[in-house]
C-alpha positions as CSV (number, residue, x, y, z in Angstrom):
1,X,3.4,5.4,-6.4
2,X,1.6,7.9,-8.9
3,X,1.8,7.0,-12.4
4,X,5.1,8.8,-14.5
5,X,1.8,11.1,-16.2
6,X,0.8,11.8,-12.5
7,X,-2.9,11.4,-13.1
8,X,-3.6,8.3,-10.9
9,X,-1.8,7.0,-7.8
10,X,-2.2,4.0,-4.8
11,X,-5.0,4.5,-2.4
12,X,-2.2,6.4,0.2
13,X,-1.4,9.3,-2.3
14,X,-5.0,9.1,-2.6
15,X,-5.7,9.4,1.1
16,X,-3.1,12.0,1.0
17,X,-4.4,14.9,-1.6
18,X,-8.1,14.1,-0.6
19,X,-7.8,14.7,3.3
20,X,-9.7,11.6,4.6
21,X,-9.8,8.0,4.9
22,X,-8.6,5.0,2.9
23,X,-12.2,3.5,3.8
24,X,-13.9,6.7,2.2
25,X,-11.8,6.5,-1.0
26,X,-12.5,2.7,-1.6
27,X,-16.3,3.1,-0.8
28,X,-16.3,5.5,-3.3
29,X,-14.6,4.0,-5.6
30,X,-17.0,1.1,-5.5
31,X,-19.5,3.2,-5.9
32,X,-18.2,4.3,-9.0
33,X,-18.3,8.2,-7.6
34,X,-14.8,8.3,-8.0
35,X,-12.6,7.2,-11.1
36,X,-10.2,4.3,-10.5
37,X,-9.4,1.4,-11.6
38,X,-8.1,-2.2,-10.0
39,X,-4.1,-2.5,-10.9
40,X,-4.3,-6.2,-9.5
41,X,-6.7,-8.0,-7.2
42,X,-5.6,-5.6,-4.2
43,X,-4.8,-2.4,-5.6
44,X,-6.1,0.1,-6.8
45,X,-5.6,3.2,-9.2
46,X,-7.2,6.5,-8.1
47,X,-7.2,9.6,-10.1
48,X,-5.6,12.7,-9.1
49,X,-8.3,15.0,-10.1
50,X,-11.0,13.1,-8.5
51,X,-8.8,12.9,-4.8
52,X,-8.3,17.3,-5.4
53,X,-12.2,17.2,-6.0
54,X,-13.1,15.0,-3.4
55,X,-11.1,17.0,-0.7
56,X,-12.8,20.7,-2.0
57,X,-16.5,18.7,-1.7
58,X,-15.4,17.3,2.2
59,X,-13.6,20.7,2.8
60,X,-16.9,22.4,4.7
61,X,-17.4,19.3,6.8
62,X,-14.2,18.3,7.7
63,X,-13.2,19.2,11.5
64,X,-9.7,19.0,10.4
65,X,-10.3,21.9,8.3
66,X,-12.8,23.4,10.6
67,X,-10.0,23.4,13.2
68,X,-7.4,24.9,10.8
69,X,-9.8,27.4,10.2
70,X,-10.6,28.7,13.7
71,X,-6.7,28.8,14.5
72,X,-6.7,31.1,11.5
73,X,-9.5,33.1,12.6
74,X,-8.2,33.1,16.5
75,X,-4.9,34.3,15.7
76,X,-5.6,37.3,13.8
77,X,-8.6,38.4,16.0
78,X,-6.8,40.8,18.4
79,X,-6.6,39.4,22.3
80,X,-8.7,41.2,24.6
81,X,-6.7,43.2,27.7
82,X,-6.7,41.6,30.8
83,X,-7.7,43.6,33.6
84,X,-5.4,43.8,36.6
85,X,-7.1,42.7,39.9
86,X,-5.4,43.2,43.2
């Protein structure tokens, strides 16, 4: 649940607004290249602002994304004709 401020929130919000794994945000988070802090022994706090800028860096290498994309791109490219063959 996301703090009443809504700048931090559990590891699932997190996994949520940043587009990829629990495992990712916790490694990461270890690393200290993502701002958090431990609410108790199992929990952690993410911030908000780190998940939005952690989904905009994995954006160009997510295949989620790239397949959002080329449905995108697919639909608005115009279907080629079909010749009729007897």
């Amino acid at each position: 649940m996301a703090t009443p401020d809504g700048k931090w929130c559990n590891i699932y919000e997190a996994v949520e607004l940043a587009g990829c794994t629990a495992g990712l945000i916790r490694l990461r988070l270890r690393e200290g290249r993502l701002d958090g802090w431990k609410a108790n022994e199992r929990s952690w706090m993410v911030s908000v602002e780190g998940c939005k800028k952690l989904r905009a860096e994995l954006a160009p290498h997510s295949n989620v994304r790239k397949a959002e994309r080329a449905a995108v791109e697919s639909a608005e490219k115009p279907k080629p004709r079909r010749r009729k063959t007897r």
